[in-house]
MARLO-467686 format. One record per residue (C-alpha): x negated, y, z negated. Coordinates in steps of 0.1 Angstrom, whole numbers, plus 2048, in hexadecimal, padded with zeros to 3 digits. Last residue first. Layout:
% residues N
XYZ...
//
This chain:
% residues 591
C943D5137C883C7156C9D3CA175CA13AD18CC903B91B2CAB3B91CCCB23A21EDCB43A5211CA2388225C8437F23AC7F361245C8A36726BC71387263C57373258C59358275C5937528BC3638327BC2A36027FC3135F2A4C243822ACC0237A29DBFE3582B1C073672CFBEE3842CBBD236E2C3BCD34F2AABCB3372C4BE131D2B4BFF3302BCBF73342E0BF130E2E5C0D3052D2C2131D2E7C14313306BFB32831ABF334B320BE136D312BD9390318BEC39233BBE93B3348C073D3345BF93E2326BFF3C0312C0E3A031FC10381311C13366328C2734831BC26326330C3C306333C5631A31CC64304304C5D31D2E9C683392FDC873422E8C7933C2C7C633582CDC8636D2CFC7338F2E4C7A37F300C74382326C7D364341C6D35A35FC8233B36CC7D32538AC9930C385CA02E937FCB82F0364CB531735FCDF31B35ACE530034CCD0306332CD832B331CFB322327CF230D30ACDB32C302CF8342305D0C32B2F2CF132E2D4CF13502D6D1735C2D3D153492B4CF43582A4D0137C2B5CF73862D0CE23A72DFCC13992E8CCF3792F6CC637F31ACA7393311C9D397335CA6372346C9A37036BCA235137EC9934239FCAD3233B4CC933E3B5CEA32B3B0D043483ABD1B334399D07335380CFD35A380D2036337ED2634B360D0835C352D1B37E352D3836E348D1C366325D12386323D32395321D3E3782FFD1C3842F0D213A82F7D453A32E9D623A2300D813BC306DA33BC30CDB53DB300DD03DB31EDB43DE338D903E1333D8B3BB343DA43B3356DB338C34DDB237B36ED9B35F35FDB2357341DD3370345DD6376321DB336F314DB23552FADA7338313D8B34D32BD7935230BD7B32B2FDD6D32331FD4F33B324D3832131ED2032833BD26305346D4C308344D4F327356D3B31D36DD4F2FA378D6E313374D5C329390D5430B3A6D762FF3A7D8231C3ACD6F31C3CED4E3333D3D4F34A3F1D4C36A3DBD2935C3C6D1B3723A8D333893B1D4E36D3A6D48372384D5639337FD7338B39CD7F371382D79384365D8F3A1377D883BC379D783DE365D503CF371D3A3BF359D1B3CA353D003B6338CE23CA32BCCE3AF31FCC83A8341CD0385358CC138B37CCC736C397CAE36C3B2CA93553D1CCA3673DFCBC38A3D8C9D3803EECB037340ACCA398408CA93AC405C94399424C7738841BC54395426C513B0408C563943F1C383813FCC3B35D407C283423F9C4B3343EBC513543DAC3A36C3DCC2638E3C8C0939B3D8BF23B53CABF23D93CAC0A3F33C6C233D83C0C473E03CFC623EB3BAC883DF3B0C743C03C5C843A23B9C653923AAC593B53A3C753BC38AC6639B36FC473B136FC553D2369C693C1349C483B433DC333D2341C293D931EC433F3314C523DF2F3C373CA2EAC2B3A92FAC42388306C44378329C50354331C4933B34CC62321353C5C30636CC772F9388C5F3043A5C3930E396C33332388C13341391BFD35C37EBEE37B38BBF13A1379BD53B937FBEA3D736DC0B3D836EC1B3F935DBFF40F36EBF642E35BBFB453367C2244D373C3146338FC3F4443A0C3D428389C1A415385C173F3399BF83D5399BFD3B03A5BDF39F3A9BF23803B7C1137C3A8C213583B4C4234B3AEC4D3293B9C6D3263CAC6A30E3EAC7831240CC7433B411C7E34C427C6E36643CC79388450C6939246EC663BB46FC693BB449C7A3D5437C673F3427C713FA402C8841C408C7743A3F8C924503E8C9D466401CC14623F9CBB4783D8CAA4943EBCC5494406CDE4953EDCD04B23DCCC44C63FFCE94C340CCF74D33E3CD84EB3E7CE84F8407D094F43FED025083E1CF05253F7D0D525410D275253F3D1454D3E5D0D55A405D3255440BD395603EBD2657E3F5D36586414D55583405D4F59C3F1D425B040AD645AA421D7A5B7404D635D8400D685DF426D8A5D7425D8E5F740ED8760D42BDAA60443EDC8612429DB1634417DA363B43EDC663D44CDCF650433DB566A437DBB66645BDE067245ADD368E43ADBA69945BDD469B473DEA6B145CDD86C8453DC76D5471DB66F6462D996ED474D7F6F445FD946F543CDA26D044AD806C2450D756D242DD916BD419D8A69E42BD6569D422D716A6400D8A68A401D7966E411D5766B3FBD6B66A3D9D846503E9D6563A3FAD5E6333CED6A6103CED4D6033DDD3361A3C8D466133A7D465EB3AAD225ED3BBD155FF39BD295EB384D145CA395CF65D3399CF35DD377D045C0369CF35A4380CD959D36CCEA59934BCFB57C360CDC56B36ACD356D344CF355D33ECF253E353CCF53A34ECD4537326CF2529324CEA50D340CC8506325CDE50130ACF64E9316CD74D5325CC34DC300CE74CB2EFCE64AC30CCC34AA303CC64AF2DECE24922DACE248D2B4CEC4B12B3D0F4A42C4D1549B2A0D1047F28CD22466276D1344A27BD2E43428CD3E45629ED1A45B2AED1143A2B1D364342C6D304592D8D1044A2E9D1F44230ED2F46330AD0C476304CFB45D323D1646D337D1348F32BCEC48E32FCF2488355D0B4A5355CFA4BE347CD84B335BCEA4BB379CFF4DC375CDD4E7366CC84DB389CE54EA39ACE250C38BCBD511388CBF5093B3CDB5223B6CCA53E3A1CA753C3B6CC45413D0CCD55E3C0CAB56E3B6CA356D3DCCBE5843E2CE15863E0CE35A43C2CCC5B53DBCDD5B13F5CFB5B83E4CEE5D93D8CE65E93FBD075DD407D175F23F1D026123FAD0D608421D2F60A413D31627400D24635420D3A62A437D5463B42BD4665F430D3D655453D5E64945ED6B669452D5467C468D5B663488D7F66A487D96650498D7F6394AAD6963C490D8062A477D89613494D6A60949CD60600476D815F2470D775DB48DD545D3482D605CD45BD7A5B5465D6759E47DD4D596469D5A589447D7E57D45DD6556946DD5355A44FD7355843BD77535451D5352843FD5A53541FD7C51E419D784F9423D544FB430D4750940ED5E4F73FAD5D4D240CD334DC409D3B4DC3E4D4D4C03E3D324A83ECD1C4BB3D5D2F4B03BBD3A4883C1D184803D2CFC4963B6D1248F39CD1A46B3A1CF34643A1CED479384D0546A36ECF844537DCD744C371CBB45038CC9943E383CA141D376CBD41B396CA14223B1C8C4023A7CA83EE3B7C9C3F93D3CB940E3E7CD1402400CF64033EFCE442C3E8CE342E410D06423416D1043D3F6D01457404D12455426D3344B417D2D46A402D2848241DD3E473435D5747A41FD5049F419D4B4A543DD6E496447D7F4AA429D6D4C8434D784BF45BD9D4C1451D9A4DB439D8B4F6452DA74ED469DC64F544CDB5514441DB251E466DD8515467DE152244ADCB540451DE0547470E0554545EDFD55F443DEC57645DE1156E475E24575457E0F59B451E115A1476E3A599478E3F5B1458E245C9468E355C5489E595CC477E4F5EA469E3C5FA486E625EF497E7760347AE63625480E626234A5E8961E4AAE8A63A48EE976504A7EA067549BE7E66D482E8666545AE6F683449E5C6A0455E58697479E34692476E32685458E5066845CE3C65D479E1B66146EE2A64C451E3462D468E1463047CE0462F45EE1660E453E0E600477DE9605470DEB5F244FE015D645BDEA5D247ADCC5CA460DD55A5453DE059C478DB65A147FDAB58C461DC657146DDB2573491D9456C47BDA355246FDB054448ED8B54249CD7953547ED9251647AD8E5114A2D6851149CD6B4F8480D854E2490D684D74AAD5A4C3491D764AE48ED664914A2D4B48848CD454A346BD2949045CD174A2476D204C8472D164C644FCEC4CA456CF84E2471D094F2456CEF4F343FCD34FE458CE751F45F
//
């Protein structure tokens, strides 16, 4: 029982309610059966004197204690129900505060590799699968074990050849659900929760996309991975079923079938002894008490079944909060100037053949701007996420103020960097509390000053409740370019004396863009800024351009002296003048 010494310590002080829960449920099981003996106690009576007794004191007090057993069963589980529930729901928190205080902790680099569908999957699911399994299988345990033994010792204790014949159906029985619950069905349980999982990562990413799909007319065909995910539960799903058939009728006959073993045994016990009318009390006895055998194997098996999720569901989140945590420093350093340095930098993602940085050193002095442009997939992006270490390099030393990244600690390093992505996030609050993340201590003052230099003004104006207008709520909702320009005002008032820009205009319109870039100038003035673009006329001013291609540095220098120098640069920037040229038209027809 790894699991549930694996659950037994997020359970803190309520642990001790699982025991008790196990304890009064199996004293429930045992309440469940009186009723049964007392009701053959009531017709033994009535058989043996050949209807309604001289006395039926005995008669209407059996019936009473089964009424008073039965209530008192009813009452028991509620209680071991209740116990069980308490320490689940204790478990089931801890578990996903736990996760979640070591997911607040991860690299950066962990949130390119895990989606946010699979991350709430793996906590918010399996989570409540172990509340399940120690909520409800885990008290049916003891009723699972102590039923069947004392049915079996009183089924012998009353005729030893009848107890035989039942027990035969029921040893067959058992035969069969082992091998139903073998190794096949945990191979099962793993297939299961890998499909569960993938299902419902490619969901999310398939809702995110339902706007292209409705704006183009598509299908959910258009979406082949969440369509193969779909497909591929069908397909293990139902062959695991098809499996199962077989085993399955046979048990359901073979566990049912104690009846067709009972009566002829029964019929030559009474042609031996001629005692009729002990063996027909028995025989009834037998037909009230055997089936709990058959309820207690199926509960067996769903037990098996919850105790192999919760297994995979512990192993899951285990697996997920295992991700390799970027070693802290044993004396921390900060810095007291903000150049950045990359020293020979080289890094390839986890699992990945070919290194995405290759070789890479160049230096970027305090208040200069260095830019990066190459292809789609050159490295530029992985090189801007060193500087704040989403990874850390293979090889190679990157540093801010002489001081290497992995020598800083995370919060000091997070405050020297501000991040602006193409992919702008703003949170469903308020704009205020949006833009205060970037700095929660700052006065108003200080927010209106960064409202105004990020140009966000003439936003915050036509909303209905300016700053404490929410976003998502009530229909209110900003453009890319009006989002990405809060999410500069954030990164304003934020103050970090280093700046990274990825594509921060890649999505805006020619309006939208030209505030932005007002924005950005206030927002780099007298920074350190790497920025990437794939706008040329973005990183004119740039004090240098590295192009980068295959993860090293193929070229660098100004933009005149790049352009002049007839290479890469010099090729991308007249095919962008061409497109900026470039214009839709149609060819006269020539009669």
């Amino acid at each position: 029982m790894g699991t549930l010494k694996e659950l037994r310590k997020y359970a803190g002080r309520r642990k001790a309610l699982l025991p008790v829960s196990m304890v009064l449920s199996a004293l429930s099981a045992l309440a469940g059966m009186l009723p049964f003996i007392l009701i053959w106690l009531i017709v033994r009576e009535l058989f043996l004197s050949g209807g309604m007794p001289p006395d039926s004191g005995n008669v209407v007090r059996y019936a009473w204690w089964a009424a008073a057993s039965a209530v008192g069963g009813v009452v028991l589980y509620f209680a071991a129900l209740m116990s069980s529930h308490l320490m689940a729901f204790r478990v089931e928190a801890n578990l996903r505060r736990s996760a979640m205080r070591k997911i607040v902790h991860m690299p950066l680099g962990f949130f390119d590799s895990n989606t946010s569908g699979r991350i709430r999957k793996i906590i918010d699911d399996n989570a409540g699968i172990t509340h399940s399994f120690l909520a409800h299988q885990m008290p049916d345990l003891a009723a699972t074990v102590v039923v069947p033994v004392v049915a079996a010792v009183m089924i012998f204790a009353f005729d030893w050849r009848l107890g035989l014949a039942c027990m035969v159906p029921v040893a067959v029985s058992l035969g069969l659900m082992g091998f139903m619950m073998g190794t096949k069905g945990m191979h099962f349980m793993k297939s299961y929760m890998n499909a569960l999982e993938e299902m419902n990562t490619e969901a999310v990413e398939y809702v995110r996309g339902i706007p292209v799909v409705k704006v183009f007319q598509q299908t959910i065909f258009s979406f082949k991975n969440f369509h193969r995910s779909i497909m591929n539960y069908n397909e293990m799903a139902y062959g695991y079923t098809m499996m199962w058939e077989k085993p399955m009728s046979a048990y359901t006959v073979v566990i049912n079938s104690f009846v067709f073993v009972l009566a002829p045994v029964s019929i030559l016990m009474m042609g031996r002894s001629g005692d009729y009318v002990s063996v027909l009390l028995d025989f009834f006895l037998f037909i009230l008490v055997t089936p709990v055998f058959s309820q207690s194997i199926m509960k067996s098996m769903y037990m098996n079944q919850a105790l192999g999720q919760a297994g995979e569901a512990v192993r899951r989140l285990d697996a997920l909060t295992d991700f390799p945590q970027l070693p802290l420093p044993d004396a921390p350093r900060v810095p007291t100037s903000f150049d950045i340095r990359f020293d020979g930098v080289s890094f390839a993602y986890p699992g990945a053949e070919e290194k995405a940085v290759d070789g890479v050193g160049f230096a970027i002095p305090q208040g200069r701007t260095v830019a990066l442009v190459g292809a789609s997939g050159s490295g530029k992006t992985t090189i801007a996420r060193l500087v704040s270490r989403f990874w850390d390099a293979d090889e190679g030393t990157v540093s801010i103020g002489g001081i290497p990244v992995r020598e800083m600690a995370p919060d000091v390093l997070m405050r020297c960097v501000s991040f602006v992505f193409q992919n702008t996030k703003l949170f469903k609050t308020s704009l205020r509390e949006n833009i205060m993340y970037g700095n929660p201590d700052a006065s108003p003052e200080a927010v209106e000053r960064a409202v105004d230099m990020a140009q966000c003004r003439e936003i915050i104006e036509r909303l209905p409740a300016g700053l404490d207008t929410v976003i998502g709520a009530e229909g209110t909702y900003l453009s890319g370019g009006e989002q990405q320009r809060i999410v500069l005002a954030r990164a304003i008032l934020k103050d970090a004396p280093i700046i990274v820009l990825d594509e921060a205009t890649a999505f805006a319109d020619p309006e939208n863009e030209a505030l932005i870039h007002e924005a950005l100038a206030c927002l780099t003035r007298g920074k350190t800024v790497l920025m990437i673009a794939h706008r040329l006329t973005s990183v004119k001013d740039a004090d240098r351009i590295l192009v980068i291609e295959r993860g090293r540095i193929a070229e660098q220098g100004t933009h005149g002296e790049l352009a002049a120098a007839g290479g890469i640069y010099a090729k991308m920037w007249n095919e962008y003048q061409q497109s900026v040229r470039w214009t839709i038209g149609k060819e006269e027809s020539h009669a």
